[in-house]
N, C-alpha and C positions, 0 to 999 in steps of 0.2 A: 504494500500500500504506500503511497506516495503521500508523504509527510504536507500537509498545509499548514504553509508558510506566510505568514498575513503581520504585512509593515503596514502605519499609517503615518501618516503624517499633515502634523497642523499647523494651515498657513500653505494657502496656493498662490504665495508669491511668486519674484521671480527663483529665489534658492527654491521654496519648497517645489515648484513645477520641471527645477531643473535637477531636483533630487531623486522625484519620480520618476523623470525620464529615464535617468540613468538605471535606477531599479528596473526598470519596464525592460528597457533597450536590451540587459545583460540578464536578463530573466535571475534575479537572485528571490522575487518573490514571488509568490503563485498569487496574491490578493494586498492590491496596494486601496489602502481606501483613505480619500484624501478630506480632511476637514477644515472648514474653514467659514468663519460666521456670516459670509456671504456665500452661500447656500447655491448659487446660480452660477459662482466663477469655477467653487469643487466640480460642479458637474459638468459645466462646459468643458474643463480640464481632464475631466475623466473619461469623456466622452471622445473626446481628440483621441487619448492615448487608445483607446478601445480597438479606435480606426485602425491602428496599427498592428493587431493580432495576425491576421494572416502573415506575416511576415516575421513577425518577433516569438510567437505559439503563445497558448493559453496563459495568459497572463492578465488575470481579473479586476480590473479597473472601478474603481466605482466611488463618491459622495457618498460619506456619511456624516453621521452625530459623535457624540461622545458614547452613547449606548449603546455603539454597535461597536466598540472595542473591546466588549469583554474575552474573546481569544486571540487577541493581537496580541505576537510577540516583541515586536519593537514599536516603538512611537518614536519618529523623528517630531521637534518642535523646532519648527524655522518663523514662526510666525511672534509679533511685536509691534514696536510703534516707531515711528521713523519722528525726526525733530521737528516741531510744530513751526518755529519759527527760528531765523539766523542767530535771534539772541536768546532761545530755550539754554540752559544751561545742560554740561553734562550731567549733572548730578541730578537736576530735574528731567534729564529725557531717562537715566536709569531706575527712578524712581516711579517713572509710571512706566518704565519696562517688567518692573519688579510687582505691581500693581497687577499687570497684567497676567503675569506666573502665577500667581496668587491664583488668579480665576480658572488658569491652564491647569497646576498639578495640580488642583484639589477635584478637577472632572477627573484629571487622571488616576487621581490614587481611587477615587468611587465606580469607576468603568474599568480602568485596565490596571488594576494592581500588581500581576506578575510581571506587565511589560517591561523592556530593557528602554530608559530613558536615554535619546539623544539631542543633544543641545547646539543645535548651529545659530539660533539667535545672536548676533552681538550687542555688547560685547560679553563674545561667549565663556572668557575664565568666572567673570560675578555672576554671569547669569546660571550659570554650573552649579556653583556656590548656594547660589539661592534657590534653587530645583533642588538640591539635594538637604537643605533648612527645612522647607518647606512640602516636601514628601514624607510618607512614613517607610517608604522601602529604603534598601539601605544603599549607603552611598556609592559602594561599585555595581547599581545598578540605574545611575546615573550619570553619566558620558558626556565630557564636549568633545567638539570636531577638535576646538584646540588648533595646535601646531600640525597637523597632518597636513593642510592645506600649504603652510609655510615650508613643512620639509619636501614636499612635491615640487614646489616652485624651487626651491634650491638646488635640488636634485637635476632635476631639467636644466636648470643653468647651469650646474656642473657638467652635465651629461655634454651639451654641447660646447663648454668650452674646452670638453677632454677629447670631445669626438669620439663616446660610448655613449651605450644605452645607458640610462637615466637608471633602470631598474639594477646597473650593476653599480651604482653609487652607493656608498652608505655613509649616509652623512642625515645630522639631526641637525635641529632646530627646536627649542625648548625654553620654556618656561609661559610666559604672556604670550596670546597670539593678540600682536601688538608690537607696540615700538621700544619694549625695552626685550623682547623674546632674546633667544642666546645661542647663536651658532656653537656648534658641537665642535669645534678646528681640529680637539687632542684627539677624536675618536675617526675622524671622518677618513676613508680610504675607499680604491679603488681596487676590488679584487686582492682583497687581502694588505697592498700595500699602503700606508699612512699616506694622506694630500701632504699632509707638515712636511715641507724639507728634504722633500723628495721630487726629482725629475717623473714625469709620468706621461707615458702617451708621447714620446720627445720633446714635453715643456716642461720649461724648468719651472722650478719653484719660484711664485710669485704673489706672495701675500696680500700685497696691495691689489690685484688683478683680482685674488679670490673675494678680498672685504667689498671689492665693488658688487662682486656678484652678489654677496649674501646682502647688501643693499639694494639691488634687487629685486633680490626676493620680498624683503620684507618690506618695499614701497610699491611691489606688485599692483595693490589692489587699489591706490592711490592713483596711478595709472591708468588702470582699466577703469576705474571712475570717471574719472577724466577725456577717456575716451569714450565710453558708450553707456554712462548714468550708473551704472553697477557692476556687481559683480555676481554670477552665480553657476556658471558653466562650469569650473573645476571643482569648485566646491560641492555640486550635486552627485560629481564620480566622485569624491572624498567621503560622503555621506553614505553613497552605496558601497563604499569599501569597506566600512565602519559597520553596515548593515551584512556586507555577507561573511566577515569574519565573527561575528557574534552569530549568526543562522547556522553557519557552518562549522560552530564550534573549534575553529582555527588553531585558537592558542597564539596566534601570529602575532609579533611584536611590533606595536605603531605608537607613536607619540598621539594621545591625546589627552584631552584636561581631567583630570582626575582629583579626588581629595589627598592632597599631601600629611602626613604625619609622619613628621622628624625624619623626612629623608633631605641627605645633605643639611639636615638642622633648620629644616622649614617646615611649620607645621600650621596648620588654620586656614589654608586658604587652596582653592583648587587653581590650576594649571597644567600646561602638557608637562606629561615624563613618559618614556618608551613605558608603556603598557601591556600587559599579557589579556587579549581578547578574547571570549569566547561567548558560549552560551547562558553561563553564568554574569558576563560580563567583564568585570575588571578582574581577571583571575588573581594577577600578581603585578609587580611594575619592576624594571630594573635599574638599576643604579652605576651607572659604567664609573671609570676611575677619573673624574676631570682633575683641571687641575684649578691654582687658586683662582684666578680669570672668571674662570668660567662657573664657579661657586657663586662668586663676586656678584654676575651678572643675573643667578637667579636669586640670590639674595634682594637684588633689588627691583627686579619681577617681584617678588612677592610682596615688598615692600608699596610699592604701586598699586596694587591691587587691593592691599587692605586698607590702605587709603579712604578707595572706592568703598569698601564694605561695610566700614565703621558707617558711612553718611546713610548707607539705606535703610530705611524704613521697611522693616518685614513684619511690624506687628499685624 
């Protein structure tokens, strides 16, 4: 018997419609049911993807409530509030971000209790943070996308400035997905051998050349703003990667935002750290050997963030 397998996800924005896709396109679900308090745009959305069965195979499309997720295994949440005006403050636009979570997990934990919670909303380290406050399930069943999107984007820019594939890079990006996050430099290698200090591919080492890159990466999205109002194309195959290594019981090791306790001496606040994925969720996380730099920098990721945490309002 063929296991049914049913994501939803709330908020048919542009992330949530281009997280769908990607689920649909790569068939990691058998039933994607999409939610969203405009009720006309879910089903318009569901209806488009439907068109595409013949081509992609049975892949169950469909607009729902919150009461139709009592046997959804995952729930992606892409959905939020965008800044009302040029002068709303940040702490006013996370505040009725936060407002809005409030009304989100508590349909969730009443309809879908088992499910594995994912968090693409931004900014998605506080907003982790507070889905995971504000739930009664526990917190490694609670996920942000995090840094996955950031180490992809780095990847790829290494990939090409090495002239290999992207998937033989391994190289992280960690902490805030955000502008203080932390390239990985000590860990990152190609096939085994260290980027640090070493010729590779016949170029030589070139530090300056690399920090451009991982600047970058992590002004990526600042760019694609810039150019065409958002972002949500890579992030939607981040979301579905996120979604078939927890379906498919993986175990596979990805940076996303997790609750920290007392690793590297950081404790209280969620952000990415390579994670052990599965059907459980956050099985396990690992902790590679940095050095003081790169401590430094998620020290003060963390520091940033609780910032943010202290000011909001979760009663």
């Amino acid at each position: 018997m063929i296991q049914r397998r049913s994501v939803a996800i709330i908020g048919t924005g542009n992330v949530g419609v281009a997280a769908a896709y990607a689920l649909f396109n790569q068939r990691i679900a058998s039933e994607i049911i999409l939610v969203d308090l405009n009720q006309e745009k879910a089903e318009g959305e569901a209806m488009d993807l439907m068109h595409g069965q013949l081509l992609v195979g049975n892949v169950k499309v469909r607009a729902g409530t919150y009461e139709d997720l009592k046997d959804t295994q995952v729930v992606v949440v892409t959905a939020g509030v965008g800044q009302k005006s040029p002068d709303e403050s940040r702490l006013e636009l996370l505040n009725r971000n936060a407002a809005v979570f409030k009304d989100i997990i508590s349909e969730l934990d009443k309809h879908a209790p088992n499910a594995i919670l994912i968090i693409a909303t931004n900014p998605v380290d506080i907003l982790t943070y507070v889905s995971q406050k504000l739930s009664s399930r526990e917190p490694q069943r609670v996920i942000g996308t995090g840094t996955l999107l950031d180490t992809a984007r780095f990847r790829a820019l290494l990939g090409r400035y090495y002239d290999v594939d992207p998937r033989s890079v391994h190289a992280y990006i960690l902490g805030e997905h955000g502008d203080s996050e932390v390239p990985i430099w000590s860990q990152a290698n190609i096939g085994g051998k260290p980027i640090e200090h070493n010729t590779l591919m016949d170029k030589p080492y070139n530090q300056q050349a690399l920090d451009e890159l991982f600047q970058q990466a992590k002004n990526a999205a600042y760019k694609i703003i810039e150019k065409k109002g958002f972002t949500n194309s890579a992030i939607g195959v981040v979301i579905a990667r996120i979604v078939e290594g927890i379906l498919e019981d993986e175990k596979s090791v990805i940076p996303v935002s997790i609750y920290w306790d007392g690793d590297y001496g950081i404790s209280d606040v969620c952000m990415s750290l390579q994670s052990v994925i599965g059907i459980e969720g956050v099985k396990n996380s690992v902790t590679p050997d940095l050095n003081d730099e790169e401590i430094e920098g998620l020290e003060e990721s963390a520091d940033i963030l609780k910032k943010s945490l202290v000011e909001i309002d979760l009663d």
